[in-house]
C-alpha positions, 0 to 999 in steps of 0.5 A, spaced: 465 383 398 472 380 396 468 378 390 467 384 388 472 386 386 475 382 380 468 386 377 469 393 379 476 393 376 474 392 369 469 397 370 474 402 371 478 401 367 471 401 362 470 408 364 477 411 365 478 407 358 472 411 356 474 418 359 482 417 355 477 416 348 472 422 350 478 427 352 482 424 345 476 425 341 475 432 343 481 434 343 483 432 336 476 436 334 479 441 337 485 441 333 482 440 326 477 446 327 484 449 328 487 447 322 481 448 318 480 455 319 488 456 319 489 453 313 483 458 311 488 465 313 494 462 311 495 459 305 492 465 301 497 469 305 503 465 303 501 464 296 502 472 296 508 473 299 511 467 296 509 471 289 511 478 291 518 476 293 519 473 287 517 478 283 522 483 287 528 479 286 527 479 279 525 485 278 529 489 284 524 495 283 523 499 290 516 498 290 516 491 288 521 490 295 516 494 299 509 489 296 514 484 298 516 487 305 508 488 307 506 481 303 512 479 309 509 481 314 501 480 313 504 472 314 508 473 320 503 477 324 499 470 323 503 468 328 503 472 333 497 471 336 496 470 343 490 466 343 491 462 337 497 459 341 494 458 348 490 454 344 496 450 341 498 450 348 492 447 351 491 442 346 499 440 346 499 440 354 493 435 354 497 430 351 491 427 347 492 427 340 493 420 338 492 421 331 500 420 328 498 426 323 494 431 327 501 430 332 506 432 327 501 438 326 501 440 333 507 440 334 509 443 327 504 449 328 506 449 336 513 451 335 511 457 329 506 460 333 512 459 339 517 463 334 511 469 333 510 470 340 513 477 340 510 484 339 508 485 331 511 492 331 517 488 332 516 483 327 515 489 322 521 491 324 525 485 323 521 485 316 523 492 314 530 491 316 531 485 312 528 487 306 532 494 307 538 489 307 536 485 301 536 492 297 542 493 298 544 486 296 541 486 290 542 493 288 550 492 288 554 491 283 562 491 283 565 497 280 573 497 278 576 502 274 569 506 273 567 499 270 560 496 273 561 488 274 556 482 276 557 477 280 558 472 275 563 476 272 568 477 278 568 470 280 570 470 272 576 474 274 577 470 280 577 463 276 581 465 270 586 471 271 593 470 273 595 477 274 595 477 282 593 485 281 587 484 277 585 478 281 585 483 288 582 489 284 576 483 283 576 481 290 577 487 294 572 490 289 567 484 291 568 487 299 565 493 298 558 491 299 561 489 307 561 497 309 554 498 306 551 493 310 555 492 316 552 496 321 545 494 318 547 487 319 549 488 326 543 492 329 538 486 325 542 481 329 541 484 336 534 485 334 533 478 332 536 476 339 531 480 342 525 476 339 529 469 342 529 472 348 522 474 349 521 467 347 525 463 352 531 462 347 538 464 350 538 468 342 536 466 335 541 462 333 538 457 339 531 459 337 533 457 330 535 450 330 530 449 336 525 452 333 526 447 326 527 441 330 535 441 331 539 441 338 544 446 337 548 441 342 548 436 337 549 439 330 555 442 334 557 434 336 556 433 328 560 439 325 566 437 331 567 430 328 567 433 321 572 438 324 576 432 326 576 427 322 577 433 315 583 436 319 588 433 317 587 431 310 584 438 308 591 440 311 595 436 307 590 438 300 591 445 302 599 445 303 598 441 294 593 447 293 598 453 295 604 449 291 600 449 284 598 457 285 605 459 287 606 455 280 600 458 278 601 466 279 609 465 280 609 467 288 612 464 293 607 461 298 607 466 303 606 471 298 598 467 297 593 471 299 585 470 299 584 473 292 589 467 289 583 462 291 579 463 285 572 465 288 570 469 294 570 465 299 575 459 298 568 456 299 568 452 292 574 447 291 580 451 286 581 448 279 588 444 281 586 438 277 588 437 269 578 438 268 576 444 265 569 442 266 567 448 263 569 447 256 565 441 255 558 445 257 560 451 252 556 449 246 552 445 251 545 448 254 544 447 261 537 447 261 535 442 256 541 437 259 537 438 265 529 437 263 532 431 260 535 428 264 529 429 270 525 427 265 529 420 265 528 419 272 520 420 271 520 426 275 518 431 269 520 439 270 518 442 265 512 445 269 517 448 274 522 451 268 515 454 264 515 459 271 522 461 273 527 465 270 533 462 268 537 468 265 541 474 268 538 482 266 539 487 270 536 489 277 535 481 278 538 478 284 545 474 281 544 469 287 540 461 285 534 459 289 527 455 288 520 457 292 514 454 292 509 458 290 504 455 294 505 448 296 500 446 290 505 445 285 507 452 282 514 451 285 520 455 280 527 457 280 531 463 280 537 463 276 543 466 272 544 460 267 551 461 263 553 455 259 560 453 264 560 447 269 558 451 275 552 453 273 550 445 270 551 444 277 546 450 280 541 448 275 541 440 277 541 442 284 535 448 284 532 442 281 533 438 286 530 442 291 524 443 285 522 436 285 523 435 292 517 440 292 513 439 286 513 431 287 510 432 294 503 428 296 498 433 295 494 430 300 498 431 305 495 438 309 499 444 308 503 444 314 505 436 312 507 439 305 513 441 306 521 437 306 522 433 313 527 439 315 531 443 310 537 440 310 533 433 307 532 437 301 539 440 301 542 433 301 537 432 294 540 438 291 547 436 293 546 429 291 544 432 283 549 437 284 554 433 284 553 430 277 556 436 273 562 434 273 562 426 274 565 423 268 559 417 268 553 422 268 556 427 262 558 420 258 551 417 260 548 425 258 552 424 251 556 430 253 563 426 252 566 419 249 567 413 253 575 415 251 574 422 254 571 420 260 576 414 262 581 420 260 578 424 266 576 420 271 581 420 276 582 427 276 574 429 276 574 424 283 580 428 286 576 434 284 570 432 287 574 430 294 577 437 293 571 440 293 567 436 298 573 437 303 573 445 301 566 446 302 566 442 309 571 447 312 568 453 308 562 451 312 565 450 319 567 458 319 559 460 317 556 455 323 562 457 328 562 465 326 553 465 326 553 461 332 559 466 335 556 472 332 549 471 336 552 469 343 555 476 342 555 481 337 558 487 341 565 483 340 570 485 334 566 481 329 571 483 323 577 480 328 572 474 330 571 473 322 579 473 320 580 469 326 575 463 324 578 463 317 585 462 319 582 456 323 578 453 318 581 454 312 588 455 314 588 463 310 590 468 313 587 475 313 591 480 308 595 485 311 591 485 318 585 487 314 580 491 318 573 491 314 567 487 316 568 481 310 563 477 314 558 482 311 560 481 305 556 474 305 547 475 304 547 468 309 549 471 315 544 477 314 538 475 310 538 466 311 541 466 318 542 460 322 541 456 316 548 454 313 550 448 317 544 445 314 548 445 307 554 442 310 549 436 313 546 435 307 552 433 303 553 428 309 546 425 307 547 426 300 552 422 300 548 417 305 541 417 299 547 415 294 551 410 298 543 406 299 541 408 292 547 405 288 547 399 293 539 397 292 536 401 287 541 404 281 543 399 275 548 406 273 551 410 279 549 416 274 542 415 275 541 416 267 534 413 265 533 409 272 525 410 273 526 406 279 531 411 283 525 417 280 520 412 283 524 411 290 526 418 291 518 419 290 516 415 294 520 414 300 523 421 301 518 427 297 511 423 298 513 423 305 513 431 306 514 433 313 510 428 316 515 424 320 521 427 324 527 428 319 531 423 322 525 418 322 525 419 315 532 417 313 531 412 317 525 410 313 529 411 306 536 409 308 536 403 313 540 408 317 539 415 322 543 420 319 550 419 320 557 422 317 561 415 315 558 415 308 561 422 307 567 420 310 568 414 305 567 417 300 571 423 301 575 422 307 581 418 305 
């Protein structure tokens, strides 16, 4: 009998190993009978509504707005089917999906059909209340002195007028939109809590970030070191920037208010520096500039600029995105391109999220076929971005002479840290009013808005202003629980820059280097979404995400 035993263990071992092999087959079978008739309903649907919101954002028609509403809900409502995620839910509970794609696709689709887990009527709603919202973004115009302004147009008067009357009329009349849509904003955010708590979350904040593969704990870890290590030397910058617009407009400090920073938000760094960037794009076009320069790199955008709209009209929206049409190469951009250096910027970053896009692996699935996590496709069109006003980059682009790049080289740096660090503070006021906003939207968000501001970005609400500006922001309506990746991008771009120009780069501008085309190509667009965003910088860098590159170059 003792002797047996040596023998029966292996035969275990045998048929256990072959009942793991067995239920692994089948489940994995499961899984792509799954995903095939998936895929069957779902792309068409996206395709569709990828195209309809584009054509209502360019034409800003009702109808186009209620096509794209219906387009909206059509694919959503895919996720809300019961069966299809008990399936999902079965299939992940057996833990025997081996197969390294096939269980990033599990985990991928768990967590839509996870979100959809709600009554459609409340999808629907949910839909009709944002599109309703976006109308009215879109429809708004700035009206002063019976005048009608664009968007492009305020931010004009904002950057170049000195005439402190003038520059409030702009940013008051930019707040109107504020009373149109608050109320709205408010009953969308309640009702987008609902849907979290029907689905386990706390609210929709939580569930965003869950939901896309963060741990809300550690994003607010993140931004709580940035917030430390930035503190200090914005308040130092801000203390050089109050100083050159009390020289500026001829006030006294104390008498700056939020409309003498030169944008909306003082979300973007103030011209304090001796660069007009501007007048080296007036005779410039942007759009050939960066075809050229995509182009150089090996990473041709022509196919992406035959499709967008790349020009202001009437009805259009005046904001800046790109969107795949289908995952399949139909990827475009929406622009209101001006030969100045801040839509030299848009461009180059639009077109960051394009190639992102378009140089995807198309034999990837199409749940594969996406960017590692949508802060990892910010940081590609931050990094791009960024160049618009780097000396090396318009030498290299033939934009400026040698003499005139080392003229301003020193200032385009101090600029570039300046903005850097604005922006960094600008995106600690949205991450911590969204966050605050969705832990309880029945508190005094006008009070919580000018509190946040004051904290952050050390300005003070003019004259104990009452008005819900907070509104005035489309983020916080229609691209909710989303800004903090923007912020996370900029620490990534600069962690791809530092690894870039170390190990691939001949030039920091990138001008002409097919390597660095190929790089990017190969080690961050290729990849998709099959690896944990984290995994993937890993992979590309040497490195998971950290803030030290950022911190050293603008932290100083």
């Amino acid at each position: 009998m003792k002797r047996s035993t040596p023998i029966l263990i292996p035969l275990i071992l045998i048929v256990l190993s072959g009942s793991c092999t067995s239920k692994q087959v089948k489940m994995e079978n499961r899984l792509n009978a799954f995903i095939s008739s998936y895929e069957e309903k779902i792309i068409p649907l996206y395709r569709e509504m990828a195209l309809l919101s584009w054509e209502a954002s360019i034409s800003g028609s009702d109808e186009a707005w209620k096509k794209s509403e219906k387009a909206s809900f059509n694919y959503q409502k895919v996720f809300t089917d019961t069966t299809s995620f008990n399936e999902l839910k079965e299939i992940r509970n057996s833990e025997a999906v081996q197969d390294p794609l096939l269980a990033r696709e599990l985990e991928l689709l768990y967590n839509a059909f996870l979100g959809g887990q709600v009554d459609t009527a409340l999808i629907s709603q949910q839909i009709k209340m944002e599109t309703e919202i976006s109308m009215k973004y879109s429809n708004f115009r700035v009206t002063i002195k019976d005048k009608k302004l664009s968007d492009n147009e305020v931010e004009d008067i904002l950057r170049s007028s000195v005439n402190s009357s003038e520059l409030q009329a702009a940013w008051e009349g930019s707040k109107m939109i504020g009373p149109v849509v608050a109320e709205d904003i408010i009953r969308l955010v309640k009702h987008r809590n609902t849907v979290a708590r029907k689905t386990g979350f706390r609210n929709y904040h939580e569930m965003s970030l869950k939901l896309s593969g963060q741990d809300p704990a550690e994003v607010t870890q993140i931004f709580d070191e940035l917030d430390s290590l930035t503190r200090n030397n914005f308040a130092s910058l801000k203390s050089d920037i109050d100083l050159y617009y009390s020289k500026r407009y001829k006030i006294p400090v104390s008498d700056l208010k939020p409309w003498h920073y030169q944008n909306r938000y003082f979300q973007e760094g103030p011209e304090i520096y001796k660069v007009d960037f501007n007048k080296y794009y007036e005779k410039q076009d942007p759009v050939k500039l960066v075809s050229a320069y995509y182009d150089g790199m090996g990473l041709n955008v022509d196919a992406i600029l035959a499709k967008s709209d790349l020009y202001e009209k009437p009805g259009k929206n005046q904001h800046a995105f790109c969107t795949d049409i289908d995952r399949a190469g139909d990827v475009r951009t929406l622009d209101n391109i001006r030969p100045d250096s801040y839509w030299m910027n848009t461009i180059l970053h639009e077109l960051g999220h394009g190639v992102y896009s378009y140089y995807n692996d198309m034999s990837l699935p199409f749940t594969l076929r996406d960017a590692a996590h949508a802060f990892t496709t910010e940081a590609i069109a931050n990094l791009f971005g960024r160049l618009a006003t780097d000396p090396q980059w318009m030498l290299n682009m033939g934009i400026i002479d040698s003499a005139e790049c080392n003229r301003i080289a020193g200032n385009s740096f101090l600029d570039l840290r300046l903005r850097m660090l604005v922006f960094s503070r600008w995106a600690q006021v949205m991450y911590r009013f969204e966050k605050s906003m969705y832990e309880d939207p029945d508190q005094d968000l006008n009070k919580l808005w000018w509190d946040t501001v004051e904290k952050y970005q050390n300005l003070k609400n003019p004259g104990e202003r009452n008005m819900p500006d907070w509104a005035t922001k489309i983020h916080i309506a229609l691209y909710p629980c989303y800004y903090h990746n923007y912020l996370l991008g900029e620490l990534l771009a600069s962690q791809i820059y530092s690894y870039v120009t170390t190990n691939v780069a001949k030039n920091p501008s990138f001008v002409g280097e097919k390597a660095v085309g190929d790089y990017f190509r190969e080690k961050i667009f290729k990849p998709g979404t099959r690896y944990y965003w984290n995994d993937m910088i890993e992979k590309a860098t040497g490195e998971k995400l950290t803030a030290k590159y950022y911190a050293k170059q603008f932290v100083r």
